[in-house]
C-alpha positions in Angstrom: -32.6 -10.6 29.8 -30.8 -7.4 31.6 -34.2 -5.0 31.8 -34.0 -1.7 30.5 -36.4 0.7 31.6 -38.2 2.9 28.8 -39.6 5.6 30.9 -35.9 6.7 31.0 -36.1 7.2 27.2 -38.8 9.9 26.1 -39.5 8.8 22.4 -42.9 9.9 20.8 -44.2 6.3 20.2 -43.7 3.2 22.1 -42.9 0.7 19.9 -44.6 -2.7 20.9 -42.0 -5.1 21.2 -38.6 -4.9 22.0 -35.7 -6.5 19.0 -33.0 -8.3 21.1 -30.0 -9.4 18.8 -27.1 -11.6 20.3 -24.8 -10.4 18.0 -23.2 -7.5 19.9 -23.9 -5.0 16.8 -25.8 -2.3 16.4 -29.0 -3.4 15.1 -32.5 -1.4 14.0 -35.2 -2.3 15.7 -38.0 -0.1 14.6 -36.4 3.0 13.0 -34.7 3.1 16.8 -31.2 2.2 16.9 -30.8 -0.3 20.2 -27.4 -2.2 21.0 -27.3 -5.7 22.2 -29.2 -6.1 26.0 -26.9 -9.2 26.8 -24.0 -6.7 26.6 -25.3 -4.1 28.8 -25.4 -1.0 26.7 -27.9 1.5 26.8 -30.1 2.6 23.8 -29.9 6.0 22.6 -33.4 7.4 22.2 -33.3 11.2 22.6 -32.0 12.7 25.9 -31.7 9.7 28.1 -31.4 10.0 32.0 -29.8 7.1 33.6 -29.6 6.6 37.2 -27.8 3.5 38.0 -29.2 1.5 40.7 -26.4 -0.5 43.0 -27.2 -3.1 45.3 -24.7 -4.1 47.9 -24.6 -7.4 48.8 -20.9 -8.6 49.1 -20.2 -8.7 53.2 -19.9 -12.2 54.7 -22.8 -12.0 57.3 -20.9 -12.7 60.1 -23.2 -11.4 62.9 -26.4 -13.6 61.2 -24.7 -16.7 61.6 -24.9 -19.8 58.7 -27.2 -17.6 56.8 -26.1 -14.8 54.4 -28.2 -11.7 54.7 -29.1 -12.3 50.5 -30.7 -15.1 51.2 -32.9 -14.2 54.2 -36.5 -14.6 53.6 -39.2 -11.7 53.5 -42.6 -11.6 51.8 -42.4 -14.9 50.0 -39.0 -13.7 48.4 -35.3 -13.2 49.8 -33.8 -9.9 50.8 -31.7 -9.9 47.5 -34.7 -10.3 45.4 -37.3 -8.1 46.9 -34.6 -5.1 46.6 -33.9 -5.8 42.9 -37.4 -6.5 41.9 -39.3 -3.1 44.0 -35.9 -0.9 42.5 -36.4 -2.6 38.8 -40.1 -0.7 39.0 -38.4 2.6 39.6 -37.3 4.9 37.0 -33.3 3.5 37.2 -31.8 2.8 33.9 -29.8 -0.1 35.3 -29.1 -2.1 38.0 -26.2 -3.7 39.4 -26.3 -6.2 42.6 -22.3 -6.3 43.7 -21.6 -9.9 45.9 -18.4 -11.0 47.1 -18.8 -13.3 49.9 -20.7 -16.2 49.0 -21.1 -15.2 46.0 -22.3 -18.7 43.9 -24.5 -19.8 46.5 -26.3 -16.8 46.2 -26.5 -16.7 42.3 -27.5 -20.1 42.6 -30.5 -19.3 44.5 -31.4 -16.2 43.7 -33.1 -15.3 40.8 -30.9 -11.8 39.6 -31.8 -12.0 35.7 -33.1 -8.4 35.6 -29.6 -7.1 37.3 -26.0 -7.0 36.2 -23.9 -9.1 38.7 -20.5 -7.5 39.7 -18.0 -9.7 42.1 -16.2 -7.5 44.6 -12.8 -9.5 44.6 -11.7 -7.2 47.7 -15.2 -7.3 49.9 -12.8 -8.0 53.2 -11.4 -4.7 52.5 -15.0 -3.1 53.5 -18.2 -1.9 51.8 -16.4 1.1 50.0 -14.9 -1.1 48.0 -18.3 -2.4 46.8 -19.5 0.7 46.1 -16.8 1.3 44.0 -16.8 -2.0 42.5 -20.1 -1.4 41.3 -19.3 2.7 39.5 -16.5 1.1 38.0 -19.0 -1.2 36.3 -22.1 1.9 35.3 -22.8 2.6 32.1 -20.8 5.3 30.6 -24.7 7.3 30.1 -25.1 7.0 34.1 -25.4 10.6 35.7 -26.6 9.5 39.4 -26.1 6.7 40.7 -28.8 5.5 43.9 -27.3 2.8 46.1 -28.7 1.2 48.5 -27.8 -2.1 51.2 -28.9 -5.8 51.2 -29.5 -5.9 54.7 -31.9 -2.5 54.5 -35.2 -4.9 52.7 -37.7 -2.5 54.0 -36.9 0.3 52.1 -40.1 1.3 50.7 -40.7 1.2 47.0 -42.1 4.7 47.2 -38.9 5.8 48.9 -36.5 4.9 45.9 -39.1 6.9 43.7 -39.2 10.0 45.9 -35.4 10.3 45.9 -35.3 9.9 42.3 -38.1 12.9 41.4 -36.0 15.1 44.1 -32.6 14.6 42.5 -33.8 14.7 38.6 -34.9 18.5 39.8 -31.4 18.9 41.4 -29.0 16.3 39.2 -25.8 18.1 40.8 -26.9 17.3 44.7 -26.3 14.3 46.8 -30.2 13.2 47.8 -30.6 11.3 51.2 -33.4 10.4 53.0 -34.6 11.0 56.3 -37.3 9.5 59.0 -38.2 11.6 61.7 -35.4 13.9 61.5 -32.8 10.5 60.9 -30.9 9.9 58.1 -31.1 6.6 56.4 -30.3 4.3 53.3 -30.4 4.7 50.1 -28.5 7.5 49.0 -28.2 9.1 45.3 -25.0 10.8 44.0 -24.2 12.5 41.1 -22.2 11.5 38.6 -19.6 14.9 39.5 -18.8 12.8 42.7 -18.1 9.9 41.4 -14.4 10.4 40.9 -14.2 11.5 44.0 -16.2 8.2 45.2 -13.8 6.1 43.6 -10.4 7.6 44.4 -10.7 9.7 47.8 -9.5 7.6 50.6 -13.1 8.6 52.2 -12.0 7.0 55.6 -15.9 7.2 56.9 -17.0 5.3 54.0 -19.3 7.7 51.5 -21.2 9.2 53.8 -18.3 11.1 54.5 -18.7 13.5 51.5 -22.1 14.6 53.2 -20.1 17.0 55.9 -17.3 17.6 53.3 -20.4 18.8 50.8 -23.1 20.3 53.2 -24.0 22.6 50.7 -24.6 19.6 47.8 -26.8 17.8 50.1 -30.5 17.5 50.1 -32.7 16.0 52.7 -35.8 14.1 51.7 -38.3 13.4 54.7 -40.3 9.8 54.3 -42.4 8.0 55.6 -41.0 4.9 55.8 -38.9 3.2 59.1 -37.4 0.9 56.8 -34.7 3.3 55.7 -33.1 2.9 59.0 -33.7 -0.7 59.7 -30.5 -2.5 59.4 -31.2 -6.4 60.1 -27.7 -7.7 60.9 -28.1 -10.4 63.7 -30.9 -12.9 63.9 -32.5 -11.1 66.8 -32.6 -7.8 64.3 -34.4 -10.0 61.5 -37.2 -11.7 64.2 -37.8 -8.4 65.6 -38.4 -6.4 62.6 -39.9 -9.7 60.0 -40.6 -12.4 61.7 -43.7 -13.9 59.4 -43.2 -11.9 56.8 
């Protein structure tokens, strides 16, 4: 089941159950019109918000040896899982986990039911292209989209919620956090960059639209180390988890 997250949907009454058909049809489901969940649309229930949520994960690993970075383990889960699960809490509409690399071992063994999996076919190419990948696959409803790294686990679940309140008060700004004065992962755009995302050739990756659009940028200060933790060798992930 693909989750869909009703605070994003101001209704007057909460129905208590949710009708999932597996036709593909428009259905009714208590007086609410809802579309088919195994097909990934959204339900319209007044003025909907949608952040789309994107997870890279489609690099090979290299630097961590045998192991891909998905699979690492921290706090009784993997990598892959703790990200989906703490941003499937937040107030994103959708979430999409983007592999490449490795990609089947890492369905296999991960458990990514509450996600929409999107294969990066060009992954060598760099993680741009994963980004990409994944807006090509939002929903057509998405008007920010917050993306954040598989190899960045420590992000705090308060952190994805404070960039999310920040930017719903300013949906045309690029939100990013920062940590003592440092910048750090994720990163929420808004859905007027996306084009620009997907077809400037954005050499720096997409934090290069942050000096081109100084003026569309907003700094969030955190408290949380994790958005600049970036485990990509072994000695990274024994240094900063260990027993986790």
């Amino acid at each position: 089941m693909h989750r869909i997250n009703a605070r994003n949907f101001p209704v007057q009454k909460v129905v208590a159950h949710i009708c999932i058909p597996v036709c593909g049809r428009m259905c009714e489901c208590s007086r609410q019109k809802t579309r088919c969940l195994l097909y990934h649309e959204w339900k319209t229930m007044g003025e909907a918000i949608v952040i789309s949520a994107l997870v890279l994960a489609a690099g090979e690993s290299k630097r961590m040896g045998s192991m891909h970075k998905a699979l690492l383990p921290v706090s009784g889960s993997t990598f892959l899982e703790k990200i989906v699960t703490e941003l499937s809490r937040t107030e994103c509409g959708e979430l999409i986990v983007v592999l490449g690399a490795e990609s089947e071992k890492i369905r296999e063994r991960t458990d990514l039911r509450m996600a929409r999996v999107v294969i990066n076919t060009e992954w060598e190419t760099g993680q741009l292209s994963s980004l990409r990948a994944g807006i090509r696959k939002c929903s057509p409803e998405s008007e920010g989209v917050l993306f954040t790294l598989v190899d960045h686990p420590l992000i705090k679940e308060s952190t994805y919620e404070s960039i999310i309140r920040l930017w719903k008060k300013n949906r045309h700004m690029i939100v990013i956090p920062t940590h003592i004065g440092r910048r750090g992962h994720p990163t929420l755009f808004p859905h007027a960059l996306y084009h620009r995302l997907l077809n400037d050739s954005l050499p720096d990756g997409a934090r290069g639209l942050f000096r081109e659009e100084k003026s569309l940028t907003l700094q969030i200060e955190v408290d949380d180390p994790g958005i600049l933790i970036d485990i990509d060798t072994m000695d990274d992930y024994k240094r900063y988890i260990g027993e986790r």
